[in-house]
C-alpha positions as CSV (number, residue, x, y, z in Angstrom):
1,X,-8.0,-5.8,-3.2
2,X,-5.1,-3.1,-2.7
3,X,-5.2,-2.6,-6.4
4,X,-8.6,-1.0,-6.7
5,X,-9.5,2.8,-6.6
6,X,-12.3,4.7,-5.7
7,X,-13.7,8.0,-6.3
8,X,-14.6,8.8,-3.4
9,X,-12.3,10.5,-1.5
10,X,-11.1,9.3,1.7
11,X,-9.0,11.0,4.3
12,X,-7.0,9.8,7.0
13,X,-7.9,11.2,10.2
14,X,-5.8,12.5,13.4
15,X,-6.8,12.9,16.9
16,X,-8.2,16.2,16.3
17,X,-10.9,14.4,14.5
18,X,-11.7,12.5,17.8
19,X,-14.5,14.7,18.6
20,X,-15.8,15.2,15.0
21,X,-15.7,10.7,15.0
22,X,-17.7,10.6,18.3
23,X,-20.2,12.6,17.1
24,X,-20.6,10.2,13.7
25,X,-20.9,7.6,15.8
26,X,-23.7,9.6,18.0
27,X,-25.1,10.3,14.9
28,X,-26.2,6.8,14.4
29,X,-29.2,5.1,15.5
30,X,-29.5,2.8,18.3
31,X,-29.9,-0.1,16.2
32,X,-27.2,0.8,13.4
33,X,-24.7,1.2,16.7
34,X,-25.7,-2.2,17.6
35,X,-24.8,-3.6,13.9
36,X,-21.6,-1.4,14.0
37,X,-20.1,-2.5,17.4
38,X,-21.9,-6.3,17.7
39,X,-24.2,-5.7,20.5
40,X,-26.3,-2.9,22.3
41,X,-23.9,0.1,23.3
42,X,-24.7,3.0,25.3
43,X,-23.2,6.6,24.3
44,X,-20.7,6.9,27.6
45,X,-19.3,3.2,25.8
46,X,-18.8,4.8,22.8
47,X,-17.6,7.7,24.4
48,X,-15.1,5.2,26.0
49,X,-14.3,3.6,22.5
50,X,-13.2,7.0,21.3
51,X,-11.2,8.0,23.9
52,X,-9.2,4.8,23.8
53,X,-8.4,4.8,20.4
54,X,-4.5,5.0,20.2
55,X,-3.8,7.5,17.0
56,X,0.0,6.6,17.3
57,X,-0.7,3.1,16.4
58,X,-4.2,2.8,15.2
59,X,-6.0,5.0,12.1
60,X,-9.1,6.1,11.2
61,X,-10.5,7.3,8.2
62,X,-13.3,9.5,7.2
63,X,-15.5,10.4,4.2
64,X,-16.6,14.7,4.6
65,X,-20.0,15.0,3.2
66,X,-21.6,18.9,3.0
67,X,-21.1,20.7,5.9
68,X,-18.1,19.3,6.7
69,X,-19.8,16.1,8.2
70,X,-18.1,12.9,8.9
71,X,-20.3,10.2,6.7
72,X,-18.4,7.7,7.0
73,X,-16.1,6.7,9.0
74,X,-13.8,3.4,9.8
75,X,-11.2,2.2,12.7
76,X,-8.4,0.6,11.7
77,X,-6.7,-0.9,15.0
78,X,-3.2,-2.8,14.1
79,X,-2.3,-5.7,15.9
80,X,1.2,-7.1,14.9
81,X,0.9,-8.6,11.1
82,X,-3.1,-8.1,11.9
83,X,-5.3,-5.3,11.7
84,X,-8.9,-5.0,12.4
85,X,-11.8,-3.1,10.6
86,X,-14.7,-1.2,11.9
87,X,-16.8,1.0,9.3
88,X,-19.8,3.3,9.6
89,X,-21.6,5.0,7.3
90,X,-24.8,7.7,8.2
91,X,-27.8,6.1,6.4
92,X,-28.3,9.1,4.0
93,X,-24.7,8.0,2.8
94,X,-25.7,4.4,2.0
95,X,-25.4,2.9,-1.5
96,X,-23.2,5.4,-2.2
97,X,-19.6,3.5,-2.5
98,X,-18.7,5.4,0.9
99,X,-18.3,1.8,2.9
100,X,-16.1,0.0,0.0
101,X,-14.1,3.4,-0.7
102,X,-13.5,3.3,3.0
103,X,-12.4,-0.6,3.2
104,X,-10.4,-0.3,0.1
105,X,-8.3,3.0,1.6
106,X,-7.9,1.1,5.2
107,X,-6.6,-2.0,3.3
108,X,-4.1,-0.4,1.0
109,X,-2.9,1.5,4.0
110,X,-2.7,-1.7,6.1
111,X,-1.0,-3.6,3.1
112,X,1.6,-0.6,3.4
113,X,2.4,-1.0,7.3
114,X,3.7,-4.8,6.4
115,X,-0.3,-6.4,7.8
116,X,-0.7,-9.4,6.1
117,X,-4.3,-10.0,7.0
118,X,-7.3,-7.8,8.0
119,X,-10.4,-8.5,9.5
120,X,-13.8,-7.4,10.5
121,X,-16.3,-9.2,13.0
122,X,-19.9,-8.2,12.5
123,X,-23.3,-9.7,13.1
124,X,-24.6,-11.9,10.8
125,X,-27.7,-10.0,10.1
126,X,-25.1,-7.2,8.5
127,X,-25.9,-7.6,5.6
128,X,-24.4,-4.8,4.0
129,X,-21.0,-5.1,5.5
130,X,-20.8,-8.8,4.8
131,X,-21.9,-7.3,0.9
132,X,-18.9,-4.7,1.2
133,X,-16.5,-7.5,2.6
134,X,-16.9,-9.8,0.1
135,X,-17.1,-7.1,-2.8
136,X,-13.6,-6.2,-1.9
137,X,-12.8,-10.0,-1.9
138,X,-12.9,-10.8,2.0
139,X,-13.8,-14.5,2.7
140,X,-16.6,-14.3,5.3
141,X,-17.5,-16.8,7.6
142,X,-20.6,-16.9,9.1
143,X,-21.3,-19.0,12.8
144,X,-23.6,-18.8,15.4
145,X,-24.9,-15.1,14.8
146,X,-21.8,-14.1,13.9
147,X,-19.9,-12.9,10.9
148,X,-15.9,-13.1,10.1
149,X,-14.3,-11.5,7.6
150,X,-10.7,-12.0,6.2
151,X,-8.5,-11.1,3.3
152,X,-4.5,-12.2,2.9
153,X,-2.6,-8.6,1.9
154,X,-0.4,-8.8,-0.8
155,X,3.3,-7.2,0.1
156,X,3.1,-3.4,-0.6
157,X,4.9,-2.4,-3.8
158,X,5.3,0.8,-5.6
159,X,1.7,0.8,-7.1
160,X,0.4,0.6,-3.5
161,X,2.5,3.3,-2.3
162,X,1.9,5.8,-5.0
163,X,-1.8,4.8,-4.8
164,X,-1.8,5.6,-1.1
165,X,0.0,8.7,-1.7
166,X,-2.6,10.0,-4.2
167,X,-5.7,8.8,-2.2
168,X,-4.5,11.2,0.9
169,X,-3.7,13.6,-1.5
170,X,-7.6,13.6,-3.3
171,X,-8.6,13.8,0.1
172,X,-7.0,16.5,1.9
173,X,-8.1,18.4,-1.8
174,X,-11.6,17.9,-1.5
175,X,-11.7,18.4,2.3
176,X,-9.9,21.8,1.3
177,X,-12.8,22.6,-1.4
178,X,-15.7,21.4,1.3
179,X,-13.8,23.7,3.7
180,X,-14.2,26.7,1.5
181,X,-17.9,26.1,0.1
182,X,-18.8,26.1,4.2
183,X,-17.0,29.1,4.7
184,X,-18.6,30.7,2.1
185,X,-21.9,29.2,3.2
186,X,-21.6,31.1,6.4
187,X,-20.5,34.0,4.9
188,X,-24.0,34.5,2.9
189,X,-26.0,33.1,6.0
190,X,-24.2,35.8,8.2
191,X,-24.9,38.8,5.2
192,X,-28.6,37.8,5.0
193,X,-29.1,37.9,8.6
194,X,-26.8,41.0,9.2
195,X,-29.3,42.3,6.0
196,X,-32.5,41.3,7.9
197,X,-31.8,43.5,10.8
């Protein structure tokens, strides 16, 4: 699993980003919220979940569509040689690569910090996240409604290192290039309407 790369470019996100993450989480519908986080959740909860994430110990990670827009997004909260995965994609993102690219970066990064196991709880009825957890080689267990998934993290080396190293790096690049094709967006939105006047 922490030998795989992806395309899409994945950045890892501080808690400046906390707004920009509660607002992808917003974004989704009642019922993808409900597959995301297990059960029926209100927005104050989520509002709560956001505002207790710990960004000293915990990560998350984020895909930038157009715009600048979170698209994806996933929680990685550490808990001694264990770390636990949430993920979240915008259905307009879906089928895209944007949930794997997003497991595969929080694994490598996990493998990195010394975790020898992550897992992700979802409902059974997942279907696509039990499809992304056993595409990047999680065993999943399925009881009573319920789905666990599990993978063993091989000890980082110098491959996963550098491949970390590069994956922020891709990142922070195309973020940069979104950045500027927004600005310029806005630019020629503001001209046109200054020009319409």
């Amino acid at each position: 699993m922490g030998n795989e790369s992806t395309t899409t470019p994945v950045q890892r996100l501080g808690a400046n980003a906390a707004a920009q993450y509660l607002d992808h989480l917003l974004a989704l519908s009642p019922e993808d919220a409900r597959l995301r986080f297990g059960s029926a959740i209100s927005a104050e909860t989520i509002r709560k979940y956001v505002q207790g994430i710990d960004f000293d110990t915990d990560e998350v990670f984020g895909v930038h569509g157009d715009g600048l827009t979170l698209v994806g997004a996933a929680h990685l909260a550490f808990g001694g040689e264990v770390a636990e995965l949430g993920v979240s994609v915008l259905p307009q993102q879906r089928g895209r690569g944007v949930g794997k690219a997003l497991v595969t970066r929080a694994a490598e990064h996990a493998r990195n910090r010394k975790v020898r196991q992550l897992f992700m709880h979802c409902l059974a009825e997942n279907a696509t996240m039990i499809h992304i957890a056993r595409s990047a080689s999680m065993d999943v267990v399925i009881d009573s409604g319920d789905a666990d998934a599990h993978v063993a993290l091989p000890p980082a080396d110098s491959r996963s290192i550098h491949n970390e190293f590069l994956a922020e790096r891709l990142a922070l690049y195309d973020f940069a290039l979104k950045s500027q094709v927004e600005t310029m967006r806005r630019i020629g939105l503001a001209l046109v309407g200054a020009g319409s006047k």
